[in-house]
Rosetta silent file (secondary structure, phi, psi, omega in degrees, C-alpha in Angstrom):
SEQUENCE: XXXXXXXXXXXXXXXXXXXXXXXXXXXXXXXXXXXXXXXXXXXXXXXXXXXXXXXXXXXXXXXXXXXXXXXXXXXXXXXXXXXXXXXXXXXXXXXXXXXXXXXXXXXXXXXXXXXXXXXXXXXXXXXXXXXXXXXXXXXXXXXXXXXXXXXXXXXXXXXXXXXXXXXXXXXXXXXXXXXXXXXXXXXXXXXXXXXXXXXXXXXXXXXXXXXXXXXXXXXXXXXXXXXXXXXXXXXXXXXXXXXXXX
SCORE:     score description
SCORE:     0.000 S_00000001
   1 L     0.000  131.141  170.592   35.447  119.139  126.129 S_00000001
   2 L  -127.011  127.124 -148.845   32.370  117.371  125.738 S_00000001
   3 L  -140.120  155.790  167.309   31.008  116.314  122.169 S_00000001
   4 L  -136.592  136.992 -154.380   28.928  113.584  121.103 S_00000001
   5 L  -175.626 -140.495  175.815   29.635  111.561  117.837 S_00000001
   6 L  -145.201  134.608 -163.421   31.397  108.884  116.854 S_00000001
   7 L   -61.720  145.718  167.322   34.860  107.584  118.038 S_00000001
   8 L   -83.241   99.284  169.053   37.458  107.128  114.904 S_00000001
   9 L   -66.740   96.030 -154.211   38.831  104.031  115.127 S_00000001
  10 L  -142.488  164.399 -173.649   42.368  104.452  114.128 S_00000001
  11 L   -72.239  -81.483 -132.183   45.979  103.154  114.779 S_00000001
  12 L   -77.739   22.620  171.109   47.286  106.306  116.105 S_00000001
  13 H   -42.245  -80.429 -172.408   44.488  106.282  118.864 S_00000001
  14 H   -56.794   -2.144 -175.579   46.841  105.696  121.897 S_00000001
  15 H  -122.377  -18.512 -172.105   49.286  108.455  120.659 S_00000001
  16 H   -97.928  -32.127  163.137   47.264  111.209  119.327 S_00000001
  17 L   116.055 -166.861 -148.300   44.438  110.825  122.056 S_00000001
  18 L  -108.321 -176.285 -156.942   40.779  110.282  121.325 S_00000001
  19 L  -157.341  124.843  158.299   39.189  112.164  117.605 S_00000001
  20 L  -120.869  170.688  129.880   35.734  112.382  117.180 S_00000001
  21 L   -67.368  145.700 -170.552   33.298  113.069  114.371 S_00000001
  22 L   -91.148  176.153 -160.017   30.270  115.236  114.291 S_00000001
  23 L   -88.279  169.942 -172.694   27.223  113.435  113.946 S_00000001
  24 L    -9.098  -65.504 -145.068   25.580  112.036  110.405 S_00000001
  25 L   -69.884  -14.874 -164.737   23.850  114.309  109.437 S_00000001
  26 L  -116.217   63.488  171.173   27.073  117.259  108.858 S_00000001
  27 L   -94.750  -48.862 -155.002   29.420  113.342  107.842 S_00000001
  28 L   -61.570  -39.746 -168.051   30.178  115.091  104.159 S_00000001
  29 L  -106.735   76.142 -170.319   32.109  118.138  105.976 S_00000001
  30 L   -71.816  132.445 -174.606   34.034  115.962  108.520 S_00000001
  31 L  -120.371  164.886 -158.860   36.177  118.282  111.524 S_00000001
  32 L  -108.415  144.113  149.228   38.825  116.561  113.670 S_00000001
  33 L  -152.234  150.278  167.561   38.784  117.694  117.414 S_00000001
  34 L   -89.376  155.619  164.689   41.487  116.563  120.228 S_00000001
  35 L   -82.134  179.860 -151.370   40.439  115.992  123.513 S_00000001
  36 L  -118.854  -10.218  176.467   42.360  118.075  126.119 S_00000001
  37 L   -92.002    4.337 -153.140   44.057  114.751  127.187 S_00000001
  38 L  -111.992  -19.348 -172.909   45.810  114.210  123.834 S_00000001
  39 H   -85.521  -25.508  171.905   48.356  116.616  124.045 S_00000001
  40 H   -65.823  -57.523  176.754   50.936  115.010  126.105 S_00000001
  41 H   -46.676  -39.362 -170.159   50.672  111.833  123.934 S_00000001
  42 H   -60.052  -88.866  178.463   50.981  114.542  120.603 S_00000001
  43 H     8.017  -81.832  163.053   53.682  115.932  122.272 S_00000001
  44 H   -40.146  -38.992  173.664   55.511  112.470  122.197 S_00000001
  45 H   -54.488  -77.875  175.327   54.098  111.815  118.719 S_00000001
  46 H   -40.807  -63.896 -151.180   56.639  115.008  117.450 S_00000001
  47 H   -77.243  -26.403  149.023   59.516  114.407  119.154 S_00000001
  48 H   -43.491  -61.913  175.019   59.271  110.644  118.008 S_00000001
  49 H   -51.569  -28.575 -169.534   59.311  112.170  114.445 S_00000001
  50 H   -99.266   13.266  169.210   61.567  114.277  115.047 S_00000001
  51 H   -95.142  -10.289  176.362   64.305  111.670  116.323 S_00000001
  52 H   -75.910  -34.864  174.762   63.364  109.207  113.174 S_00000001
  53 H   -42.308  -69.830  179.141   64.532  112.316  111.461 S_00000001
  54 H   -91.425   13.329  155.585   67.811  112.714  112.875 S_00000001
  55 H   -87.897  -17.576 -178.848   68.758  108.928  112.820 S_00000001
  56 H   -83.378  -32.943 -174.761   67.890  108.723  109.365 S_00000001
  57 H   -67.485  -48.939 -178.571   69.982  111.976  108.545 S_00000001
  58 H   -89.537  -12.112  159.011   73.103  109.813  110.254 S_00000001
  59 H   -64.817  -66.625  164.892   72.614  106.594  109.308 S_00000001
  60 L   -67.454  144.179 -179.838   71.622  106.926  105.317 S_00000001
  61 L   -96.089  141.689 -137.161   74.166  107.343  103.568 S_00000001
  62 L   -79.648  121.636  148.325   74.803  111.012  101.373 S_00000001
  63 L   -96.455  122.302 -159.718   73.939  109.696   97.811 S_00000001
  64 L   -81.184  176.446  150.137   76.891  111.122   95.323 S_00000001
  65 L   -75.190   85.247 -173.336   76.836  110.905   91.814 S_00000001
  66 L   -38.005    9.920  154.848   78.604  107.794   90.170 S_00000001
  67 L   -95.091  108.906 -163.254   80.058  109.941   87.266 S_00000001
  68 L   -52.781  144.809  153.324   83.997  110.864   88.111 S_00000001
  69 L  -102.176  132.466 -156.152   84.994  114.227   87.790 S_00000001
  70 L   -78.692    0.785  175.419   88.284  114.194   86.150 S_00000001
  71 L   -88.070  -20.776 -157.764   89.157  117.774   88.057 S_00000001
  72 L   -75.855  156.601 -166.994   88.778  116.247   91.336 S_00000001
  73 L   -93.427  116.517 -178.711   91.934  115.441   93.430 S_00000001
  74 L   -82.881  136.554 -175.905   92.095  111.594   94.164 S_00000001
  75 L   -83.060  153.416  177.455   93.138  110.231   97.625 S_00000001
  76 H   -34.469  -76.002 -173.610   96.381  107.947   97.437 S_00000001
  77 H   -25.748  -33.822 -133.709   95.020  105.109   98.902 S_00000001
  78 H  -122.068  -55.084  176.845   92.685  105.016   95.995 S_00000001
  79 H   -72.078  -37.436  165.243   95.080  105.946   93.044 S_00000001
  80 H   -32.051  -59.881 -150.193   97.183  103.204   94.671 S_00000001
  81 H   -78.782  -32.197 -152.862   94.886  100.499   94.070 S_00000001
  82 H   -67.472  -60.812 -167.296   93.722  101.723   90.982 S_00000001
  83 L   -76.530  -14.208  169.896   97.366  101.942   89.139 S_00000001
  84 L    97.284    7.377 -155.490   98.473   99.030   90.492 S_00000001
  85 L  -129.839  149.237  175.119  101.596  100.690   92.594 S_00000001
  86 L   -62.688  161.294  179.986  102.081  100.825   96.571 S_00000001
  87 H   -86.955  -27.825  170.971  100.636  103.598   98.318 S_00000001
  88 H   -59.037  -57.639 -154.097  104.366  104.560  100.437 S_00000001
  89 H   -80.726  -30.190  154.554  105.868  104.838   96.707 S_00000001
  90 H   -27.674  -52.909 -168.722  102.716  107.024   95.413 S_00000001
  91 H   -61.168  -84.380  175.990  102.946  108.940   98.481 S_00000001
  92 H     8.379  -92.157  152.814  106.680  109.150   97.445 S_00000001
  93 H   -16.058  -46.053 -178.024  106.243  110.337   93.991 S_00000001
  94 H   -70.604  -47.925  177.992  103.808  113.056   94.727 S_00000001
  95 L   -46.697  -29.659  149.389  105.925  114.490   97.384 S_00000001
  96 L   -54.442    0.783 -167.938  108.708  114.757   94.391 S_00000001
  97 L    56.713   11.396  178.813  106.680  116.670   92.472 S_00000001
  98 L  -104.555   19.925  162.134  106.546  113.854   89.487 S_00000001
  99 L  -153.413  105.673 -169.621  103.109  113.682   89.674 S_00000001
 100 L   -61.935  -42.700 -178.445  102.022  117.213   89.794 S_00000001
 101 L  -152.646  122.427 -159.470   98.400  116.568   90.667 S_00000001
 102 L   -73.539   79.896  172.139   96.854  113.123   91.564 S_00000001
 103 L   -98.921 -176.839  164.284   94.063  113.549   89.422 S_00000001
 104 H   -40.443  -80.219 -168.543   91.664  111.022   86.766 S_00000001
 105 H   -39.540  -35.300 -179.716   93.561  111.645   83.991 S_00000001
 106 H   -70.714  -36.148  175.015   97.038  110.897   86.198 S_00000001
 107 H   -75.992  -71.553  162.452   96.169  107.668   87.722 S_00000001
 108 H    -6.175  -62.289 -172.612   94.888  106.733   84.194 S_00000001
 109 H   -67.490  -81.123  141.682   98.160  107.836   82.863 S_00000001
 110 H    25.920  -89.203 -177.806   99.665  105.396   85.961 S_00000001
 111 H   -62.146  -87.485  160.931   97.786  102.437   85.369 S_00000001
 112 L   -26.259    2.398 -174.745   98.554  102.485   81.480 S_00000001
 113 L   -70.581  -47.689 -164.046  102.404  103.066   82.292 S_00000001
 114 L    75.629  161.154  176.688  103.711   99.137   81.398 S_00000001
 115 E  -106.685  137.284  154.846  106.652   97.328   82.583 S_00000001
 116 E   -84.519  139.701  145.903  110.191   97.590   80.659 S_00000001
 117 L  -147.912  161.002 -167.474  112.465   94.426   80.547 S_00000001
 118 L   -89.608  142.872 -172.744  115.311   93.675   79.001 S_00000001
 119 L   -92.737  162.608 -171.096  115.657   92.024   75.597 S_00000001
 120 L   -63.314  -27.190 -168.302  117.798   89.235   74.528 S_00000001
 121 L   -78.175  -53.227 -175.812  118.970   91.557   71.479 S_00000001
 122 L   -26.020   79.945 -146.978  119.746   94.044   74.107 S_00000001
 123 L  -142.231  118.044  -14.676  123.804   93.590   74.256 S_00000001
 124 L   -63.154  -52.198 -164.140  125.374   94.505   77.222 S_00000001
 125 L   131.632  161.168  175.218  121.912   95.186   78.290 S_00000001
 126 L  -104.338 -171.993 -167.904  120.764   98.356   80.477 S_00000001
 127 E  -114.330  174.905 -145.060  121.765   98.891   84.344 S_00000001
 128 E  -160.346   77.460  179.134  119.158  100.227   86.588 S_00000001
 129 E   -95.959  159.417 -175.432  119.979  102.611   89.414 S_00000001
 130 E  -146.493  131.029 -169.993  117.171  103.549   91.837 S_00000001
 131 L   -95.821  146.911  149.043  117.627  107.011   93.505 S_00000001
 132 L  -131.631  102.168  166.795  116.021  107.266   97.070 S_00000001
 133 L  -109.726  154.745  156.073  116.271  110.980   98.028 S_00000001
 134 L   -54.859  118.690 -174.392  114.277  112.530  100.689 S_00000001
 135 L   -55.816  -49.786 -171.349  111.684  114.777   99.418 S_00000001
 136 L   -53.176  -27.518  172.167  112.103  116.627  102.181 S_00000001
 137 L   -74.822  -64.676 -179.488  115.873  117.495  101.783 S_00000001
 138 L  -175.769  132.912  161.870  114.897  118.775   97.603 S_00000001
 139 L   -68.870  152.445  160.329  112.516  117.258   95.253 S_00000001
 140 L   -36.430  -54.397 -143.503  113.587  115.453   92.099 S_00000001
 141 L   -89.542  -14.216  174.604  111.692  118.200   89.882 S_00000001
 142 L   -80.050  -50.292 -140.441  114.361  120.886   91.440 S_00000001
 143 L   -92.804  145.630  174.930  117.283  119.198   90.846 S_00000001
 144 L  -101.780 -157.648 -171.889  118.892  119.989   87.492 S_00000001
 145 H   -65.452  -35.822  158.799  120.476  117.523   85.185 S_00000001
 146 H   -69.467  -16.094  175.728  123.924  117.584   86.763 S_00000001
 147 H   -88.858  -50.508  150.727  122.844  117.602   90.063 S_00000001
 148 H    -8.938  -64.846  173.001  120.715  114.657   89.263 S_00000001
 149 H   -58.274  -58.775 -168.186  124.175  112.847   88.221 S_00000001
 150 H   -65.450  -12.221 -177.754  125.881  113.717   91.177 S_00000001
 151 L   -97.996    5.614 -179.060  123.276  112.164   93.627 S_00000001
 152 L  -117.723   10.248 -164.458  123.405  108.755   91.760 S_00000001
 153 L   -77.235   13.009 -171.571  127.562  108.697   91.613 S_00000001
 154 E    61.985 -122.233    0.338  127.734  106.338   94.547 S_00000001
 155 E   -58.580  159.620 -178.750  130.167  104.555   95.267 S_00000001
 156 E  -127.966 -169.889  169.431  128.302  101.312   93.599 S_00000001
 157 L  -118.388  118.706  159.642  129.738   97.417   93.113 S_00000001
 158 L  -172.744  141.622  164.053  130.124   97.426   89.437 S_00000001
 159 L   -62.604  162.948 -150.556  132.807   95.766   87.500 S_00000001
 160 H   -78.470  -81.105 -135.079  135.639   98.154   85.481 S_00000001
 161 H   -48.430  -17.224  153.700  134.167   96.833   82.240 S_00000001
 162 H   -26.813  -45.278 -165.649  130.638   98.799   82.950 S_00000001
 163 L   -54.766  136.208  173.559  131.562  101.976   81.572 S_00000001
 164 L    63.983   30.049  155.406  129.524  103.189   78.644 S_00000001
 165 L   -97.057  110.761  141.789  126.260  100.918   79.211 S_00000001
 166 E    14.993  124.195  178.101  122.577  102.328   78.659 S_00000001
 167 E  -115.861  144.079  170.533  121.371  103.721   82.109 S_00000001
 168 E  -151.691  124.399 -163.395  117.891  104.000   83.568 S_00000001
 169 E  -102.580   75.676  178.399  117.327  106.436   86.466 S_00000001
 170 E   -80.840  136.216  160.792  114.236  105.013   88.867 S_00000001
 171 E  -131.879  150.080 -162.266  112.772  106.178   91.327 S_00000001
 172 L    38.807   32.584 -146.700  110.037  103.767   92.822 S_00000001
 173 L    72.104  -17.257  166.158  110.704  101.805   89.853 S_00000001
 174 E   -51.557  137.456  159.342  109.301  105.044   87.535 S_00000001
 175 E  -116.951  115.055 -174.305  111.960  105.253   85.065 S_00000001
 176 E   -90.067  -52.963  177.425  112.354  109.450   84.831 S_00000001
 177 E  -120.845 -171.214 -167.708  115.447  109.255   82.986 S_00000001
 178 E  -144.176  164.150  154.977  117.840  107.465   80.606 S_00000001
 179 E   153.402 -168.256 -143.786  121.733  108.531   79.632 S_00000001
 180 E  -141.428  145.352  157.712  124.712  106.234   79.808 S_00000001
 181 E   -85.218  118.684 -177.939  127.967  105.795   81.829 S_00000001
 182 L   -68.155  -84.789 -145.861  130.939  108.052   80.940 S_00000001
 183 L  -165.971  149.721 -175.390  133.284  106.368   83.600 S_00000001
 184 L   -95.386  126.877 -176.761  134.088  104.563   86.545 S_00000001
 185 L   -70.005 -157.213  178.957  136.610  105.705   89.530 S_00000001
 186 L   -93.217  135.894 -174.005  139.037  103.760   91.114 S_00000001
 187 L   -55.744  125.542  178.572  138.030  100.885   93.643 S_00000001
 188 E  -128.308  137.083 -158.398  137.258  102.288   96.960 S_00000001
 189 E   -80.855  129.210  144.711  136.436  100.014   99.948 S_00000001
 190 E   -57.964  -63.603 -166.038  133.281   99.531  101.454 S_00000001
 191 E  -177.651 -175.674 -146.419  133.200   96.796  104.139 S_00000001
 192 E  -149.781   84.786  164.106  134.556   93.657  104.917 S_00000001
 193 L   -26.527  151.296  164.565  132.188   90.531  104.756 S_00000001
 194 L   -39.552  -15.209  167.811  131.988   87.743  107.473 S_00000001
 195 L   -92.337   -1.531  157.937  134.624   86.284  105.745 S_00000001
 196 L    93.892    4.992 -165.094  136.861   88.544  106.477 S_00000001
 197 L   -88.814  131.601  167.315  136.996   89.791  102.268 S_00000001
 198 E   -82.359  136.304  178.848  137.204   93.716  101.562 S_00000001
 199 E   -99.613  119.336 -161.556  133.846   94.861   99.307 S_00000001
 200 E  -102.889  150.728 -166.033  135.196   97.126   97.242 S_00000001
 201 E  -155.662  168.132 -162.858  132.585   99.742   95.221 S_00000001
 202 E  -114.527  163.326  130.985  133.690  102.247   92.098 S_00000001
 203 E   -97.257 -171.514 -142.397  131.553  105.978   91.687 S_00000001
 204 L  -118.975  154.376  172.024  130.065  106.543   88.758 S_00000001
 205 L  -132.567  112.262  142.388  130.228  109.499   86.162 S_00000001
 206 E   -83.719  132.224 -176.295  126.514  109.946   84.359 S_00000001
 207 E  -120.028  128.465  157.035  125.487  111.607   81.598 S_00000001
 208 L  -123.820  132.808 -105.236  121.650  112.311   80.521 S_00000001
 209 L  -105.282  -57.520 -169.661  120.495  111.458   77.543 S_00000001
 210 L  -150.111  151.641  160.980  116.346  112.330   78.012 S_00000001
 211 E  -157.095  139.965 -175.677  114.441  112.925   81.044 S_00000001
 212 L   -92.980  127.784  177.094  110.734  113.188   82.417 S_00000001
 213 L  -105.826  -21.494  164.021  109.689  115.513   85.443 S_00000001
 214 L  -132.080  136.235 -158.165  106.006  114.450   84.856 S_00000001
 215 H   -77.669  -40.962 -134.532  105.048  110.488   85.128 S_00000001
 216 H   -96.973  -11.247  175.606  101.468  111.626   84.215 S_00000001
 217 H  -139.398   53.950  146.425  102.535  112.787   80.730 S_00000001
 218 L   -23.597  123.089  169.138  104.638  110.459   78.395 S_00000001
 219 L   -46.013  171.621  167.423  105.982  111.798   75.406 S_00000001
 220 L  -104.737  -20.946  152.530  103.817  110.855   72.795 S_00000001
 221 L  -115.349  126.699 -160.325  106.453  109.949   70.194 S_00000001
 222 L   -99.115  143.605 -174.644  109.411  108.962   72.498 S_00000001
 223 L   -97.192  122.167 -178.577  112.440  109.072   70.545 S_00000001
 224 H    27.555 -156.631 -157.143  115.457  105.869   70.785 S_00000001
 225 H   -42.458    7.164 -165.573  115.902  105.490   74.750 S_00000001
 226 H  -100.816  -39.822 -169.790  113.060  108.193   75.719 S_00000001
 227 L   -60.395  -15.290  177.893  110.428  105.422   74.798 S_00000001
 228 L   -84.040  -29.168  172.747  111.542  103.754   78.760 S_00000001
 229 L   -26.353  116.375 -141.466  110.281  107.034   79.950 S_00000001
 230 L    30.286   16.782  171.530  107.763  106.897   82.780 S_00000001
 231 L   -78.136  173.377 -172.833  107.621  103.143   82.484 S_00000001
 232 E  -102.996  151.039  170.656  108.258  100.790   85.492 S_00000001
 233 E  -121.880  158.860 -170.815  111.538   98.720   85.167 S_00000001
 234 L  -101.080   80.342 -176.881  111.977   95.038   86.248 S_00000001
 235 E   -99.619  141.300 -166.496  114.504   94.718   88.591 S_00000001
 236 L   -81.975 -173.162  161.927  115.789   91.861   91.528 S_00000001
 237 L   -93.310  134.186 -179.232  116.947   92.699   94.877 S_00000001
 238 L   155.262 -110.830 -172.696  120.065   94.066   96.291 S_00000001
 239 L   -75.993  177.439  167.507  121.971   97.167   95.522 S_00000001
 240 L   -63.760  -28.656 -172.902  121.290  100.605   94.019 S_00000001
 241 E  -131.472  140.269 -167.773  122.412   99.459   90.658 S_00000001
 242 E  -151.333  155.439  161.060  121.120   96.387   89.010 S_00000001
 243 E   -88.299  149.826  171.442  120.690   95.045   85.518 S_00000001
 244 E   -68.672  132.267 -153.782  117.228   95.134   84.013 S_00000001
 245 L  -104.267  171.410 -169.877  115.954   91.724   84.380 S_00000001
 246 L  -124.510    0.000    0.000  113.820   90.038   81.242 S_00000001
């Protein structure tokens, strides 16, 4: 092509190839023309664009909305942090069915749970057993009230004089239930310390008094010993059964 005008002086020179204008006198109605040498650089021009394109698409980051939706299903990890509780004993819980669906409201519910400890008024004070069953074996939310007793009967170390103290039935520190001890068996041996002393341990007879199958919904007026209901209890280290610490 041969045209005579005036060259465009322009950044995009070296990639688009050379652009001329028709002369003065037609300047008001300006047309573009490429040279026939322009097209390889154009060429290059696109496929530049179109690679800013798909680095930008993988790089920027998808912008969500910053309002929660309280339907949406929360990852553990997240609901962990938020409530304040490890993420194995979340994971735990859910798997138990006592948190039906990890949702807004349920972490909420979670976080807002409180700690129980025991008061000075409190005379004998309550014990503290912490179930560990295997989800996998039968959830909590299955089991009925008697079977529930029979998976906490031990044997434990507890003293004769225990019988008929205040009970609280944890599991990951969640207190699901409440009831009391009917009665203690006859000492049956455990092990033998380094010292060469037999450890002697009782089983347990439970009865229960009120119990929760979902953490995520506290009654709302909890009635005498119901009010420990999905709260966390404060408990030391050792055994299955412990008194609630102050």
């Amino acid at each position: 092509m041969a045209l005579t005008g005036h060259w465009a002086t322009s950044a995009w020179r070296n990639l688009c190839g050379a652009t001329f204008l028709l002369p003065a006198a037609n300047i008001a109605t300006p047309i573009f023309c490429t040279a026939d040498t322009s097209r390889a650089p154009l060429r290059k021009c696109v496929a530049l664009e179109m690679k800013i394109r798909v680095w930008n698409a993988l790089l920027m980051p998808t912008v969500r909305s910053t309002k929660p939706n309280p339907d949406e299903q929360i990852p553990v990890a997240l609901a962990a942090r938020i409530a304040g509780v490890d993420r194995s004993s979340l994971a735990h819980l859910v798997d138990h069915g006592l948190i039906p669906r990890l949702d807004l409201d349920a972490v909420r519910a979670l976080a807002a749970s409180g700690e129980v400890a025991a008061k000075t008024t409190d005379a004998p004070g309550h014990l503290v057993i912490r179930m560990d069953v295997d989800p996998a074996v039968q959830r909590i939310v299955d089991m009925s009230d008697d079977k529930l007793s029979r998976n906490v009967e031990g044997p434990h170390r507890l003293p004769e004089y225990s019988a008929g103290r205040a009970i609280l039935l944890c599991v990951r520190s969640f207190v699901i239930a409440t009831g009391h001890l009917d009665s203690l068996g006859d000492p049956l041996p455990l092990r033998t310390d380094r010292r060469g002393r037999e450890i002697t341990g009782r089983t347990v007879s439970v009865s229960i008094d009120h119990r929760l199958n979902n953490l995520s919904s506290r009654p709302s007026k909890p009635i005498e010993n119901a009010r420990w209901l999905g709260r966390r209890a404060r408990v030391g280290t050792g055994g299955a059964v412990l008194p609630l610490q102050s």
